[in-house]
Chimera marker file (.cmm) of the C-alpha trace (Angstrom):
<marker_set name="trace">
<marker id="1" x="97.390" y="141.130" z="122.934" r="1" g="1" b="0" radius="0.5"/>
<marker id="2" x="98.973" y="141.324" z="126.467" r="1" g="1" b="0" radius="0.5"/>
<marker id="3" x="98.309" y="140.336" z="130.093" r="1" g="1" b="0" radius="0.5"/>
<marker id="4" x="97.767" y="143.095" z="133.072" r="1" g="1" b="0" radius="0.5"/>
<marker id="5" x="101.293" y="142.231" z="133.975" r="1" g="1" b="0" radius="0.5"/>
<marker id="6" x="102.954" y="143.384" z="131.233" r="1" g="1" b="0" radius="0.5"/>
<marker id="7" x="101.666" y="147.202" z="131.124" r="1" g="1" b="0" radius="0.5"/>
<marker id="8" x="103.569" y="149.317" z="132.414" r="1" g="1" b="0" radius="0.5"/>
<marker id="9" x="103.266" y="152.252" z="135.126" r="1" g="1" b="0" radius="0.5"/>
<marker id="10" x="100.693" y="154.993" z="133.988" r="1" g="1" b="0" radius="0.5"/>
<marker id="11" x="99.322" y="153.539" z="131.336" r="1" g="1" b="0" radius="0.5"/>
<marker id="12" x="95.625" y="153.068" z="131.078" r="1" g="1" b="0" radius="0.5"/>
<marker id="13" x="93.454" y="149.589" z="128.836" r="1" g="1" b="0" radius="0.5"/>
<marker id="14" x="90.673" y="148.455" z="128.337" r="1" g="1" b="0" radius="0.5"/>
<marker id="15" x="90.178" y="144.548" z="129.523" r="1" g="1" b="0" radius="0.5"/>
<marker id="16" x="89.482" y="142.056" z="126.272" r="1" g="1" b="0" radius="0.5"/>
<marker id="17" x="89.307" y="138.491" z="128.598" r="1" g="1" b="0" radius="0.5"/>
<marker id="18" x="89.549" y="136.702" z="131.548" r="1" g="1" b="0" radius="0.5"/>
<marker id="19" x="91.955" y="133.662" z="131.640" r="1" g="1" b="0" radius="0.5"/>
<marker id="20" x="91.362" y="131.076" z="133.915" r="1" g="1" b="0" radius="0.5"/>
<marker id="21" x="88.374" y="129.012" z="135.624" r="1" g="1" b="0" radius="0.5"/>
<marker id="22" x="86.843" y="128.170" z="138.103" r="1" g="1" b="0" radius="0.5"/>
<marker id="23" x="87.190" y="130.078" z="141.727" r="1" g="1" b="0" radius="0.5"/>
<marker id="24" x="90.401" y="132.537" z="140.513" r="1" g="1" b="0" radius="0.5"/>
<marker id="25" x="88.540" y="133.902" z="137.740" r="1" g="1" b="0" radius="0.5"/>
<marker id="26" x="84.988" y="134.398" z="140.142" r="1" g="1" b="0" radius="0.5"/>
<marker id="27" x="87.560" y="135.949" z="142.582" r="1" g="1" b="0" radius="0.5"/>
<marker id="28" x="88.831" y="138.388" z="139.580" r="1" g="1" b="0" radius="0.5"/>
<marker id="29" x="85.597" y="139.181" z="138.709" r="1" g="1" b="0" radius="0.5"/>
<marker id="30" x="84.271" y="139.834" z="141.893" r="1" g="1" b="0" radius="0.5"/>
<marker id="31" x="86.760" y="142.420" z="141.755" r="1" g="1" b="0" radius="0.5"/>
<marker id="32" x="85.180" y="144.750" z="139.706" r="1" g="1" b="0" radius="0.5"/>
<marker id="33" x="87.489" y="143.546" z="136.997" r="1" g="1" b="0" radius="0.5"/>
<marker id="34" x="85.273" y="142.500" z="133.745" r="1" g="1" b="0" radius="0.5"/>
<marker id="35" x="85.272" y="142.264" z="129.883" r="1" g="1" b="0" radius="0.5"/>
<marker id="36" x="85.230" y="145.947" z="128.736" r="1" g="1" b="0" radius="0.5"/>
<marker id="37" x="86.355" y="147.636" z="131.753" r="1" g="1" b="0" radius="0.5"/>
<marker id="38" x="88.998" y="150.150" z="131.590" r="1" g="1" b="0" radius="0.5"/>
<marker id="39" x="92.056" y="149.734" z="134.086" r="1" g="1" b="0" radius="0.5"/>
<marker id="40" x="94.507" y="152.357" z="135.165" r="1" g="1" b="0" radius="0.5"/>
<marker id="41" x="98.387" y="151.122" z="136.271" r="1" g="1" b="0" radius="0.5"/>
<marker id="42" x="99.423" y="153.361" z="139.648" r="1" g="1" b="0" radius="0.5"/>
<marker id="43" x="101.954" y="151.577" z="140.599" r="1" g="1" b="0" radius="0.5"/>
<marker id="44" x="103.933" y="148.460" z="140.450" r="1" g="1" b="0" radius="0.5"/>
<marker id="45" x="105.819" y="147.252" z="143.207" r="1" g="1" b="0" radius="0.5"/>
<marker id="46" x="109.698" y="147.098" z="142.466" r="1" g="1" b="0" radius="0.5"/>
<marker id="47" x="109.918" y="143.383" z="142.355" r="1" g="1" b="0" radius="0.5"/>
<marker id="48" x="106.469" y="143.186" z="140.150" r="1" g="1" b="0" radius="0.5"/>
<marker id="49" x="104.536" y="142.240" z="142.907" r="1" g="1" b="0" radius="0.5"/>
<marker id="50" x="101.878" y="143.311" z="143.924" r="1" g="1" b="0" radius="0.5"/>
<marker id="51" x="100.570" y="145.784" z="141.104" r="1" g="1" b="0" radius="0.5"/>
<marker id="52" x="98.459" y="148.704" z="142.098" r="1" g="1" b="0" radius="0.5"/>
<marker id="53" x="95.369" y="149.646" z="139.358" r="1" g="1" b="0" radius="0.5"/>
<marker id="54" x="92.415" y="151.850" z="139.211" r="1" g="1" b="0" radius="0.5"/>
<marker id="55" x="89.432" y="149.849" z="138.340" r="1" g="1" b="0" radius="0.5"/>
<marker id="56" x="85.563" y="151.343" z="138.671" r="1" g="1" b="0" radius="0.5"/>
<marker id="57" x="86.771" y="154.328" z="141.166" r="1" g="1" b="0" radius="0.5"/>
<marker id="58" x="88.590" y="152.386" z="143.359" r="1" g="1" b="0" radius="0.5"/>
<marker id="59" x="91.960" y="151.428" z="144.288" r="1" g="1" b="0" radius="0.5"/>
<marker id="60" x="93.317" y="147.510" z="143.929" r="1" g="1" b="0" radius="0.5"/>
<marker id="61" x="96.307" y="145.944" z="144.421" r="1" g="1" b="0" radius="0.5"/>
<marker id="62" x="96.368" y="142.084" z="142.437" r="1" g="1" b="0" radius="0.5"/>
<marker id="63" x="99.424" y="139.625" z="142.713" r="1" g="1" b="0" radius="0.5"/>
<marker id="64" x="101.189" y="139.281" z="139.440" r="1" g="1" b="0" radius="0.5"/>
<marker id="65" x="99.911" y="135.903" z="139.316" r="1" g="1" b="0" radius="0.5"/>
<marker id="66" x="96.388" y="137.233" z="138.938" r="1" g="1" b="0" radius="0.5"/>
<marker id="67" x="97.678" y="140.250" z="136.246" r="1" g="1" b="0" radius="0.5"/>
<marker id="68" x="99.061" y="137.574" z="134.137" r="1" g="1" b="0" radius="0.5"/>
<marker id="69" x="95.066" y="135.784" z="133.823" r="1" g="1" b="0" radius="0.5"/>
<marker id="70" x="94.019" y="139.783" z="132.502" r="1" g="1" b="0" radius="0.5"/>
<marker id="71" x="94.129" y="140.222" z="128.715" r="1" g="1" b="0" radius="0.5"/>
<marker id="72" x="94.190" y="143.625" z="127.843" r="1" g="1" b="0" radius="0.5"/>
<marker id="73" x="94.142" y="145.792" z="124.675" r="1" g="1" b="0" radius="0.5"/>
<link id1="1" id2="2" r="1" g="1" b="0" radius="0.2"/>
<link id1="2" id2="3" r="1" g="1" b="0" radius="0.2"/>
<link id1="3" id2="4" r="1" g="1" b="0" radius="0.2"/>
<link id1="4" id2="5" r="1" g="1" b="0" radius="0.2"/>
<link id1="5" id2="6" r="1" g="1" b="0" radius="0.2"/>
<link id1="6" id2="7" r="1" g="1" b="0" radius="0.2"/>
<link id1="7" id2="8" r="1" g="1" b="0" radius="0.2"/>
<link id1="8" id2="9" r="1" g="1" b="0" radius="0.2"/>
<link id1="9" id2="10" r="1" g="1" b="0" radius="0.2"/>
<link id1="10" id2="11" r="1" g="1" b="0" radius="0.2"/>
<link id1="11" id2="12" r="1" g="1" b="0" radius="0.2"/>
<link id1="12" id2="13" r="1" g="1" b="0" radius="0.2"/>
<link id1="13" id2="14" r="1" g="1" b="0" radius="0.2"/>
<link id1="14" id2="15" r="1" g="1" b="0" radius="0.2"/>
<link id1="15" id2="16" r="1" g="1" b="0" radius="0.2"/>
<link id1="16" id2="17" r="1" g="1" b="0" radius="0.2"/>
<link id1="17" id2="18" r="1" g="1" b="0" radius="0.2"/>
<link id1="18" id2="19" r="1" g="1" b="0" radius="0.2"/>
<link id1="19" id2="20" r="1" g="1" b="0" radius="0.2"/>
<link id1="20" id2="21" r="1" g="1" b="0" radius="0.2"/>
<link id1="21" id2="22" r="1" g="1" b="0" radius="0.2"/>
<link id1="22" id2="23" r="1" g="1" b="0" radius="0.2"/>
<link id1="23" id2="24" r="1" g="1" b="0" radius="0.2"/>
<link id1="24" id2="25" r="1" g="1" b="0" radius="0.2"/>
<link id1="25" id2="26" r="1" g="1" b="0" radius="0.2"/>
<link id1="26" id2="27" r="1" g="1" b="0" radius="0.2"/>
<link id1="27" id2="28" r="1" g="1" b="0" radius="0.2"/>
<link id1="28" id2="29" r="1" g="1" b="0" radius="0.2"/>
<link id1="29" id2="30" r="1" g="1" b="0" radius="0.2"/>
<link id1="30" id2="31" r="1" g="1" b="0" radius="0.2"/>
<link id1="31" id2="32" r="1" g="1" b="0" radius="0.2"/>
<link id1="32" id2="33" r="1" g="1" b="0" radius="0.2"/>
<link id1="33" id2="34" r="1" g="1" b="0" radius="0.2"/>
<link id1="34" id2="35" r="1" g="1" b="0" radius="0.2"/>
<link id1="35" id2="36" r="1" g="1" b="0" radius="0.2"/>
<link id1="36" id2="37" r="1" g="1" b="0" radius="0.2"/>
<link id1="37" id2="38" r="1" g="1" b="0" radius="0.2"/>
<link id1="38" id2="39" r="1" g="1" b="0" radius="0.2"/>
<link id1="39" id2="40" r="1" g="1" b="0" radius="0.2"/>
<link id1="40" id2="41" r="1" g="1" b="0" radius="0.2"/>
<link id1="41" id2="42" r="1" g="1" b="0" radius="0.2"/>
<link id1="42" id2="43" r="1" g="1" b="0" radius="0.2"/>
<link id1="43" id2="44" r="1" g="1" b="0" radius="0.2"/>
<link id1="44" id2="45" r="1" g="1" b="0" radius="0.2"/>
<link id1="45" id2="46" r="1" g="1" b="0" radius="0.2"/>
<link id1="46" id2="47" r="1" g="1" b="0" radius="0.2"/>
<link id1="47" id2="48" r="1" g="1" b="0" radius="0.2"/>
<link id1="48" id2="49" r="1" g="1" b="0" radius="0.2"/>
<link id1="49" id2="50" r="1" g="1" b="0" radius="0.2"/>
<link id1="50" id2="51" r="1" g="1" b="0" radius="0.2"/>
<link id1="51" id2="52" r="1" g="1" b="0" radius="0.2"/>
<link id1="52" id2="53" r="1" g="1" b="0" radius="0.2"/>
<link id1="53" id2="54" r="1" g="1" b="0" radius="0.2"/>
<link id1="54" id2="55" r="1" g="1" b="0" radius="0.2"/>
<link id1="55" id2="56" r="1" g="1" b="0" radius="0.2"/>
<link id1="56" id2="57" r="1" g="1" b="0" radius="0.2"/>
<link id1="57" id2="58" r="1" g="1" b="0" radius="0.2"/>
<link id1="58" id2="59" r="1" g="1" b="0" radius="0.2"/>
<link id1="59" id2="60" r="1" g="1" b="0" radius="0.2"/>
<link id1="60" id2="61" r="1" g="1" b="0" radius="0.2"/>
<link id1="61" id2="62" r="1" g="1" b="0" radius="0.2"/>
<link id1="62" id2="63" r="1" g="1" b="0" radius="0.2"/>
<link id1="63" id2="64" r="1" g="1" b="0" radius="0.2"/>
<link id1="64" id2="65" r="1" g="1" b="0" radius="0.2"/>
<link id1="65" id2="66" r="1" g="1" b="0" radius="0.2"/>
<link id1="66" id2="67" r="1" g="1" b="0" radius="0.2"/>
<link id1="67" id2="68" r="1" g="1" b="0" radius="0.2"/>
<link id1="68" id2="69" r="1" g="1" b="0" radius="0.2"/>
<link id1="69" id2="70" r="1" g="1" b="0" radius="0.2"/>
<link id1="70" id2="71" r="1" g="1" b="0" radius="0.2"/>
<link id1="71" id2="72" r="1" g="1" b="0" radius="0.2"/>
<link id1="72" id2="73" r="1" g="1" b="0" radius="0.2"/>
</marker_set>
């Protein structure tokens, strides 16, 4: 298994968990960004941060901070 942050540009998965607690992980959620939603990488920024993803339709952009709390298959 590996975080958000670790896929690279193009690549499309499927989310397995949510690391974290409390108000980050409501935040992430709030998001659109759940267990069993599929996530498309645009873009990624050339330092790593921020990331650009396709989640539900719509265009996001999440700090590497928050990728890293994104376990994906």
């Amino acid at each position: 298994m590996k975080n958000l942050k670790e896929v690279k540009c193009g690549e499309s998965v499927r989310v397995t968990k949510i690391e974290g607690n409390g108000a980050v992980r409501r935040r992430i959620m709030d998001m659109g960004i759940t267990k069993g939603c599929d996530i498309f990488v645009r873009k990624v920024a050339p330092l790593g941060d921020p990331i650009q993803v396709t989640v539900r339709n719509y265009e996001l952009s999440l700090r590497k901070a928050d990728a890293e709390m994104i376990i994906v298959d």
